[in-house]
N, C-alpha and C positions, 0 to 999 in steps of 0.2 A: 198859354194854350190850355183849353178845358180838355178834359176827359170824362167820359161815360163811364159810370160805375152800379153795375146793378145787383143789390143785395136784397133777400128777404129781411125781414124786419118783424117782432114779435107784435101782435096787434093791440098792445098795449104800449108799447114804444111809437107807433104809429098814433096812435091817439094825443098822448102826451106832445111829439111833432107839433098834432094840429093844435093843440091848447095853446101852446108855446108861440108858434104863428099866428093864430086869431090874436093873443095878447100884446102880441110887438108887431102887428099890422105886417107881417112878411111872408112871402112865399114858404111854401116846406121846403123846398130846394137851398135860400138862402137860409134857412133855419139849419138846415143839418151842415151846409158849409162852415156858419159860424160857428156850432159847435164840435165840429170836427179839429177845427182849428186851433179854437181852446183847449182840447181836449188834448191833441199831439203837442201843442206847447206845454200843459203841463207833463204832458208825459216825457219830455227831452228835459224838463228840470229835475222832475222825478229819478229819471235816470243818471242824470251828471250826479243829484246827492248820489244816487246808490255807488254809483264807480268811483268821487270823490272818497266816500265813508272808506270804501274798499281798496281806498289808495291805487287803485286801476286806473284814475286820471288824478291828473295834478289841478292847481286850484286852477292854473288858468287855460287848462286844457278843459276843465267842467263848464268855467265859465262859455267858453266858446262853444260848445256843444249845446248848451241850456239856451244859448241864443240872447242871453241877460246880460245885463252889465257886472262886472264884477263886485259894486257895491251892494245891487238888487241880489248877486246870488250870496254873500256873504250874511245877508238879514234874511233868505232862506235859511242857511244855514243855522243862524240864532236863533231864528222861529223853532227849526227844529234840534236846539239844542246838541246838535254837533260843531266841535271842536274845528280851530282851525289848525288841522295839520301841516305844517309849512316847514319842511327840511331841506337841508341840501339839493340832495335828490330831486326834490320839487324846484327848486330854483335851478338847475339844472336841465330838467324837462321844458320848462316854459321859457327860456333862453333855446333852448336847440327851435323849439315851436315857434320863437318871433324871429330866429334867422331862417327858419325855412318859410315864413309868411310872407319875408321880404325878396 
């Protein structure tokens, strides 16, 4: 199901829109969906690192949040040069999280 969303928009973002669509032959409507898209997926990996680093989710509470596989978000991870924190505790969380998935 679509929904109507109506926002102003600076008239240099607007332009760039049509640059973006003249050059990939698409609608401005499918132009701002796809990168609306991109955009909130990286922002849910952006955040899984941030709560990962913050130890406010466990690895595989990140993963699943981030929407990535667990290998993809761990070469996140290395890209961005954080640690794999992995304790008890964490195995612990992500055991309570695969019996309650089930």
């Amino acid at each position: 199901m679509s929904v109507t969303i109506t926002t102003r928009l600076p008239e240099k973002l607007v332009k760039e829109l049509g640059t973006i669509s003249e050059k990939e032959h698409l609608d401005k409507s499918t132009v701002i969906r796809r990168l609306l898209s991109d955009a909130t997926h990286q922002w849910k990996i952006d955040y899984a690192v941030q709560k990962y680093r913050e130890r406010e989710f466990s690895f595989g509470q990140a993963t699943d949040f981030s929407g990535i596989g667990v290998w993809a978000f761990a070469d996140v991870l290395r890209e961005r040069k954080i640690i794999l924190n992995y304790d008890s505790n964490d195995l612990e969380m992500d055991l309570r999280t695969i019996k309650w998935k089930q």
